[in-house]
N, C-alpha and C positions, 0 to 999 in steps of 0.2 A: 580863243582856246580851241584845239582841236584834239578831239578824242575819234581814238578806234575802236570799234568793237568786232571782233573776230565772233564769226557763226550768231549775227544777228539777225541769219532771214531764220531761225529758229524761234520756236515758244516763246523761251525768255530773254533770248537776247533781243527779237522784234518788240517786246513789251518794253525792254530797259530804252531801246533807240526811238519807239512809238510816244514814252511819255518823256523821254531828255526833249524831243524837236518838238513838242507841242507845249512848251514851256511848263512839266512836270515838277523838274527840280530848280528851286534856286537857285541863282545864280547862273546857271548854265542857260540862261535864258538866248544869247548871242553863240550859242557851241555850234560848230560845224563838227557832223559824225561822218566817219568815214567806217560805210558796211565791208566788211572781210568776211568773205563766206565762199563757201565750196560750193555749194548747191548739190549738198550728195540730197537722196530722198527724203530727208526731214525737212531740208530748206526749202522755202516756199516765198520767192519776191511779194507775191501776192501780201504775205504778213505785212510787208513795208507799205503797201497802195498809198495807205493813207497819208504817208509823211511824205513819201518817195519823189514829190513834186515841192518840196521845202529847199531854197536855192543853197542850203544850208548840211543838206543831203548830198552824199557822195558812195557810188557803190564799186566795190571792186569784187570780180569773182577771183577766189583764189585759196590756196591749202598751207595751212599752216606749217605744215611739212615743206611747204619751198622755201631755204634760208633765202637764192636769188630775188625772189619776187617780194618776201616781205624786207628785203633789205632797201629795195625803190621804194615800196609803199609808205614806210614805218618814219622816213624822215622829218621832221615840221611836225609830230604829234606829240602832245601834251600828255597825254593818257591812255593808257589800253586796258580795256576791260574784254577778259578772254571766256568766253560762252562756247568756245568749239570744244565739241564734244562727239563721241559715241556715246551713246547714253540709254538705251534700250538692253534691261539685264539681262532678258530672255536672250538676244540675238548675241549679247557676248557669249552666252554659254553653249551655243550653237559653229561660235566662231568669234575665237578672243582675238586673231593677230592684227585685223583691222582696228580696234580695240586700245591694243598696245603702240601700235602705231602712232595713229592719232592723239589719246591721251596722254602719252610716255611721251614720244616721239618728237609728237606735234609741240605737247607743250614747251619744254629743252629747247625745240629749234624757235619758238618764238619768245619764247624768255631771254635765248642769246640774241637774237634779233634786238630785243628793246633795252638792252647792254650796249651793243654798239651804235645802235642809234640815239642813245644819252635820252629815252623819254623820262621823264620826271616821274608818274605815277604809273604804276602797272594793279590790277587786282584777277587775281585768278577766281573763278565761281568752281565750286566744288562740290560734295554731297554731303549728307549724313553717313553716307552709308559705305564712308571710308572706315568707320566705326565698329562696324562688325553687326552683333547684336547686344542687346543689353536685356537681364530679364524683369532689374527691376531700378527706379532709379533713372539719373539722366546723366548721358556726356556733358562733361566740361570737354573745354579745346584743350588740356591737356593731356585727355584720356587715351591711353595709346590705340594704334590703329590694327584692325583685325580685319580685315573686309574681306568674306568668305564670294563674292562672285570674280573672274576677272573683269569686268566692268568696274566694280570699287577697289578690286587691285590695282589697276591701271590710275586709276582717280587718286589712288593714296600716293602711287607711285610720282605723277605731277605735283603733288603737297606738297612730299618731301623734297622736287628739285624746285620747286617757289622756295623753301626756307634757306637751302642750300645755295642758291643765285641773290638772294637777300645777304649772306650771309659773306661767301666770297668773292660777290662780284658789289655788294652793294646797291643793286637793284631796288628800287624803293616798292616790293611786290609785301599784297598781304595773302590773303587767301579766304573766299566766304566756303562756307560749309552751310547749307540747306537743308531743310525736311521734304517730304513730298508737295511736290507744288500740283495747280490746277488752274484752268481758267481758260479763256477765250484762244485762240490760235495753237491748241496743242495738239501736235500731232495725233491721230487714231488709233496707236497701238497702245499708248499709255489707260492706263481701265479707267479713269473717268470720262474721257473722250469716246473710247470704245462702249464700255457699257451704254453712256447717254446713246449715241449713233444706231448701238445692236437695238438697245429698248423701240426707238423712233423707228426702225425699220422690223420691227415683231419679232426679233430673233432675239437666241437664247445669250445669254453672257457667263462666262467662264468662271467660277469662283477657285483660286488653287485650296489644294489641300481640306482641312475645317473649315476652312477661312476665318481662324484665329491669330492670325500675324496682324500686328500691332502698329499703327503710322499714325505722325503725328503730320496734317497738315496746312497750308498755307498757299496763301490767294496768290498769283503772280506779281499781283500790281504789291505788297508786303515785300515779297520778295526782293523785285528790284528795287524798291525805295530802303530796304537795308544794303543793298548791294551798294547803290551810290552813298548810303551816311560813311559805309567801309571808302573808298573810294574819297570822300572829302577828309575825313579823320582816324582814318588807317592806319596802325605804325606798321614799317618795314619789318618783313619777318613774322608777321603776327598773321593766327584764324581769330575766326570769328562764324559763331553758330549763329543761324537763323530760324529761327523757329514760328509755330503758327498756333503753337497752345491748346492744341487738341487734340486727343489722341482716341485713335477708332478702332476695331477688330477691323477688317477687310469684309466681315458681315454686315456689322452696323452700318459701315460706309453704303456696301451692297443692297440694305434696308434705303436708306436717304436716297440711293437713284430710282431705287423701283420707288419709293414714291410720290420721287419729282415727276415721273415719268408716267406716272397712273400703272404702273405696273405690277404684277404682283410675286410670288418665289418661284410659280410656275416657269418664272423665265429664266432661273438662275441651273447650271448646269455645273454640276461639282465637277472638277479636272482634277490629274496628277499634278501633287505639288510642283512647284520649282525646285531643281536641286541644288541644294543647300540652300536652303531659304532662311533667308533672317527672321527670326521672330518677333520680334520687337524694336523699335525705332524709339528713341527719345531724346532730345537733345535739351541740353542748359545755357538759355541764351543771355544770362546775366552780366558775360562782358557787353554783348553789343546792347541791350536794354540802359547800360550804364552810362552810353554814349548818345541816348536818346530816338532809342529802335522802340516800336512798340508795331505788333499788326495792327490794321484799321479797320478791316474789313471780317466780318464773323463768316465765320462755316458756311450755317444756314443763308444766307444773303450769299454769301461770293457762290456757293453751290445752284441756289436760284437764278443766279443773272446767269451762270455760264452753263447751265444747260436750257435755258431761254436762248442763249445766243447759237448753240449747237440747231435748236431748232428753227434760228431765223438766218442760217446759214449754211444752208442744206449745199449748195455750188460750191462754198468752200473744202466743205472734210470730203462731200462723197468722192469727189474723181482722187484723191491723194485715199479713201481705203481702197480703192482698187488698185492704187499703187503699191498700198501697204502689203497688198496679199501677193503680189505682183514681185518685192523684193524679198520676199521670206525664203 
């Protein structure tokens, strides 16, 4: 069996490729992965070290955007699970056409890619927060789509052509939709990586707005292990919510770093909201819990090991925030 995973020197795509080749999931015990990644600023080979020497390991750089190049690659695979993303809300609303490119774009030209190269399974990863907001209450997947940033416009906008290329081309694609995830190899601008990193180095951390907006969320290693149960028992055409069963103000959360971190409010510096910021996040994960999804890992533990692992991997985040600040 061979599977691709496009933009897996990222967060979660490096997590989904880190525990397939360290025999994570069953059955895929014998998978040969083939990494497809750009290596724009988010991607980091480093994420792979560990596996990267597994003879079972294959890396290609390259853009989702070139039909040429994934039309050579794409041939003899069984599987694509698609992680390329823009994915940083702030920087879409800074600058959405990279954005639309990549998540409209990118996704279109790699959907028709795995059309004419006959792969059997495809699953796109996708957000919550193609969703909009909600004030009270939780999305079902068939709650329509609202998503107030172009980052989750762009996001909705790839849904709709997975249902669409399922639909007319027969493409056997489903689609996951996610809560806020966390955990070891994520990038620095996202606020749990940030915060733990500002706290460790004495400086202050940004709280938007009150910091009463609402997320619910969920460990990485959850994540991609609903990601692949989609992926094993997926129907064509179909989302599927993944959720992490807990839901925080951006305060409360803010409370749990400072005092993972020994820290205390003194460190927290209120900022101008986000424009148009969602207020709330909720999602209903009782199709994919029906198919034998559940998280494994609690809040408090997945938040203890991953900011243990921020501080026993100081070489890793600091040179990429100085990257961070470096592509703003």
């Amino acid at each position: 069996m061979r599977v691709l995973v496009t933009g897996a020197a990222g967060f979660i795509g490096s997590h989904y490729v880190r525990t397939m080749l360290s025999g994570g999931f069953a059955g895929f015990a014998d998978a040969e992965v083939t990494v497809y990644d750009k290596l724009t600023y988010a991607g980091n080979l480093d994420n792979l070290a560990s596996v990267a020497g597994s003879p079972r390991y294959h890396f290609v750089q390259g853009d989702i955007c070139d039909a040429a190049q994934l039309a050579e690659v794409l041939p003899g695979h069984d599987i694509v699970v698609n992680f390329a993303a823009e994915s940083h809300v702030d920087r879409s609303i800074f600058g959405a056409a990279e954005f639309v490119v990549t998540n409209v774009l990118g996704a279109q030209t790699l959907f028709d890619a795995c059309v004419k190269a006959a792969v059997d399974r495809v699953v796109h990863v996708s957000t919550d927060e193609v969703y909009g907001t909600i004030p009270e209450g939780s999305w079902t997947e068939a709650h329509i789509l609202e998503p107030n940033s172009p980052y989750s416009a762009s996001k909705a906008g790839a849904d709709l052509l997975a249902r669409a290329y399922a639909g007319t081309y027969g493409l056997n694609i489903s689609v996951t939709r996610c809560t806020n995830n966390y955990g070891p190899y994520q990038f620095p601008e996202k606020v749990v990586p940030l915060f733990v990193t500002n706290l460790i180095d004495g400086k202050k951390v940004p709280l938007y707005g009150d910091g009463m907006n609402i997320r619910d969320w969920l460990h990485v290693d959850d994540h991609c292990r609903g990601i692949q149960l989609v992926v094993e028992k997926g129907a064509p055409g179909e989302f599927y919510n993944i959720g992490g069963g807990l839901e925080l103000t951006n305060k409360e959360l803010t409370q749990k770093l400072l005092d993972a971190c020994g820290a205390d409010w003194s460190s927290v510096e209120y900022v101008e909201d986000r424009k148009n910021h969602d207020r709330r996040y909720s999602l209903d994960d009782a199709k994919l819990r029906a198919m034998g999804y559940a998280p494994g890992t609690t809040f408090d533990d997945g938040l203890a090991q991953t900011v243990q692992w921020y501080r026993d991997n100081e070489s890793w985040w600091r040179p990429l925030k100085d990257k961070a600040a470096l592509a703003k």
